[in-house]
LODOSE-387184 format. One line per 4 residues: number of its first residue (from 1); their letters; for each residue x, y, z of N, C-alpha, C. Coordinates in Angstrom, 2 decimals. Each point is the difference from the previous one (the first is absolute). Layout:
// LODOSE-387184
NUM = a = X Y Z X Y Z X Y Z; ...;
This chain:
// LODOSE-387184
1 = xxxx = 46.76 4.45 -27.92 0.13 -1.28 0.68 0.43 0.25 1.45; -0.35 -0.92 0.84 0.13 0.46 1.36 1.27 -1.31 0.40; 0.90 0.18 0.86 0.94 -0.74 -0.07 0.22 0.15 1.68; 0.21 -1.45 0.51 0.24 -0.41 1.38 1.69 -0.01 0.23;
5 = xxxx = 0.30 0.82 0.69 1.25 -0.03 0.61 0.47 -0.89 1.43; 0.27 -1.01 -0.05 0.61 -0.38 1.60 1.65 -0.24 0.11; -0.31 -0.14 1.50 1.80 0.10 0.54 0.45 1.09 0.13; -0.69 1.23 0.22 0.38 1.13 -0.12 0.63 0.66 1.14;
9 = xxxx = 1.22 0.63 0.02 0.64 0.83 0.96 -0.76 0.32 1.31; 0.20 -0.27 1.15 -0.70 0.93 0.82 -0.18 1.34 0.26; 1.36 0.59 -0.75 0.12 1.47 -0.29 -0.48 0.67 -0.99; -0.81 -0.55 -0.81 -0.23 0.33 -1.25 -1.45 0.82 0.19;
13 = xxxx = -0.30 0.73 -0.64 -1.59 0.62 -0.37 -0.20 0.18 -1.10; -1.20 1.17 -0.17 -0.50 0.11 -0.80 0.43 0.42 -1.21; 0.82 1.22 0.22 1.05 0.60 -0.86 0.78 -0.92 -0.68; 0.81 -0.38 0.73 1.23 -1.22 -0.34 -0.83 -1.31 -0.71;
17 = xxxx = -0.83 -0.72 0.18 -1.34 -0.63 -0.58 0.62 0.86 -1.48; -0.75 1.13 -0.30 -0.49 0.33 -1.11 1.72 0.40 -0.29; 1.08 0.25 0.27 0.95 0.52 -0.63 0.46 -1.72 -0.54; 0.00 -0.50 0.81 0.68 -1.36 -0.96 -0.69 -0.69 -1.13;
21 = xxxx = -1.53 0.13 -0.01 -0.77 -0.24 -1.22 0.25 0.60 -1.14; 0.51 1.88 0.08 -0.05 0.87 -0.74 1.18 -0.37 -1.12; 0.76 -0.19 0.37 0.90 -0.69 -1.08 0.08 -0.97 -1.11; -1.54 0.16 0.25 -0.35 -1.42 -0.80 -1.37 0.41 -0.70;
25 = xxxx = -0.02 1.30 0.00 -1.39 0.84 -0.51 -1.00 0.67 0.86; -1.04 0.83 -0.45 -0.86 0.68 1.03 -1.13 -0.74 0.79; 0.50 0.32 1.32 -0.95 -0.87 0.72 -0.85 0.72 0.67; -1.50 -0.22 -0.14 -0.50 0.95 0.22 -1.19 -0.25 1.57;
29 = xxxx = 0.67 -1.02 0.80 -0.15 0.07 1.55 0.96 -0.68 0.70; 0.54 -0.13 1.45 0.94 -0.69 0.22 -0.11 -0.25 1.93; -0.61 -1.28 0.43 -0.76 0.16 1.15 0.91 -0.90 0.90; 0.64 0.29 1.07 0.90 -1.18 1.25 -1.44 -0.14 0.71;
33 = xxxx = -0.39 -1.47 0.16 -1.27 -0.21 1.08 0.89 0.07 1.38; -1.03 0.47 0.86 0.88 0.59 1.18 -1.51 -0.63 1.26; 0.89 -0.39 1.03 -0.76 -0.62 0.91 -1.07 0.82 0.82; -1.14 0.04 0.04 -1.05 1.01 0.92 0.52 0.21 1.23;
37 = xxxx = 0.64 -0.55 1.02 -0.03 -0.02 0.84 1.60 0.79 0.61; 0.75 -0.47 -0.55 1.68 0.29 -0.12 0.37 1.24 -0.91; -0.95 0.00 -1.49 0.13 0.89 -1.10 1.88 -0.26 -0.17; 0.37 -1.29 -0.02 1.10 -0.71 -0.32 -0.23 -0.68 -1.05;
41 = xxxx = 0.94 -0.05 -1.44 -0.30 -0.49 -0.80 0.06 -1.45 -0.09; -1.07 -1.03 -0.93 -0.36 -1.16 0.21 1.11 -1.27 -0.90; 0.90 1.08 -0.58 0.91 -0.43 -0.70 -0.85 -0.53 -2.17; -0.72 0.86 0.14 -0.43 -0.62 -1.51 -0.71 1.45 -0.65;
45 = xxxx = 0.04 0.31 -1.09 -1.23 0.93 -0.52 -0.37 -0.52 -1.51; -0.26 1.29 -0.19 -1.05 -0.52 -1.46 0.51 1.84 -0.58; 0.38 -0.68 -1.63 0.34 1.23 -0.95 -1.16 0.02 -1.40; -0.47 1.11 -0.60 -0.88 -0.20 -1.14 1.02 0.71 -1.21;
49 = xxxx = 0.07 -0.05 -0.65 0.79 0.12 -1.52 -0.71 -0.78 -0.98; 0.17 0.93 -1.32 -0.29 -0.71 -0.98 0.11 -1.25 -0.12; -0.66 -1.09 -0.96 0.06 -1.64 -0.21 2.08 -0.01 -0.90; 0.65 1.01 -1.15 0.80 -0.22 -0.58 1.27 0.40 1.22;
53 = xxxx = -0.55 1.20 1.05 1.26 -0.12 0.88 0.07 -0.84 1.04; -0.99 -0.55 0.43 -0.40 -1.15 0.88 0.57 -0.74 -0.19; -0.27 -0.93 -1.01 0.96 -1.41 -0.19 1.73 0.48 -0.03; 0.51 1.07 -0.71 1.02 0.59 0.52 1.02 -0.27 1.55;
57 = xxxx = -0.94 0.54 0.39 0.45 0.17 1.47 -0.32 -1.26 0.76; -0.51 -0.36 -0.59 -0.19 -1.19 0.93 0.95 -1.31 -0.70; 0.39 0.21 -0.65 0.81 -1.41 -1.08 1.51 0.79 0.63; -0.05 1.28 0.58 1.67 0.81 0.35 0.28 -0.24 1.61;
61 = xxxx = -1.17 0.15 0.67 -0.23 -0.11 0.65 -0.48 -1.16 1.58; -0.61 -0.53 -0.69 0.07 -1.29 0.88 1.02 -0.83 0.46; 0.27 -0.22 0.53 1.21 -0.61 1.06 1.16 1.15 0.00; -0.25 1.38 0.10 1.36 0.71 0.12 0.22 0.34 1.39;
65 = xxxx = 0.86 0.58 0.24 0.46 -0.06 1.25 -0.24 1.64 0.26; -0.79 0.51 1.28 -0.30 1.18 0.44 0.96 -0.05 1.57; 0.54 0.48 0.08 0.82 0.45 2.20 -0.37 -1.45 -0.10; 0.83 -1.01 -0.56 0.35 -1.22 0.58 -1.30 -0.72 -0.32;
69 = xxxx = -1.15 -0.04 -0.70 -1.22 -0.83 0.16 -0.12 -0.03 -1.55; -0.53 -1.65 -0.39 -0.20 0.15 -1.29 -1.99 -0.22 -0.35; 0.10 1.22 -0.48 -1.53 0.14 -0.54 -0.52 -1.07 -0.46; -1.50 0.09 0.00 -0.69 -1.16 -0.62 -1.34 1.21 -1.12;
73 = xxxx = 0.20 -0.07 -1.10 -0.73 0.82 -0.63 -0.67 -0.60 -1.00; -1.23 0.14 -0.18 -1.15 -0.51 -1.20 -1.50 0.34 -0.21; -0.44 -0.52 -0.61 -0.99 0.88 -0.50 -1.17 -0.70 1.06; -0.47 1.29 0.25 -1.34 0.03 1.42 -1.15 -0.99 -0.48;
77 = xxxx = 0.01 -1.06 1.12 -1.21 -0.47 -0.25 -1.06 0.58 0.30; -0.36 1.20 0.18 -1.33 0.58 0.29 -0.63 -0.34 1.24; -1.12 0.09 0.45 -0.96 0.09 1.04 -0.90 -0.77 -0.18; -0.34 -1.11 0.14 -0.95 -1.20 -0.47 -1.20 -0.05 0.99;
């Protein structure tokens, strides 16, 4: 399942992305969208994990508080 992260740290990447998912099972990509132009992050990414650790992390997750910002986390609406 692919899962939309917003509100995210400005300090945060890719690593840190995937270390805070990991606690919540194997995640097996973990992406900060980052601006073309700045290559400054856009404040949101997208994590893929299984569908049983997914809802997980995201029911633990959503509204928690990261360096002062509280996440907005749920399941990716896809690319329409």
């Amino acid at each position: 399942m692919d899962i939309y992260v917003g509100n995210l740290p400005w300090s945060i990447d890719d690593d840190g992305l995937k270390q805070l998912f990991e606690e919540h099972g194997e995640v097996s990509s973990a992406k900060v969208i980052k601006d073309r132009e700045t290559n400054r992050s856009r404040g949101f990414g997208f994590v893929s994990m299984d569908d049983d650790a997914a809802e997980t992390a995201i029911s633990s997750l959503d509204g928690s508080e990261v360096d002062g910002r509280n996440l907005k986390v749920n399941k990716s609406k896809g690319k329409s």
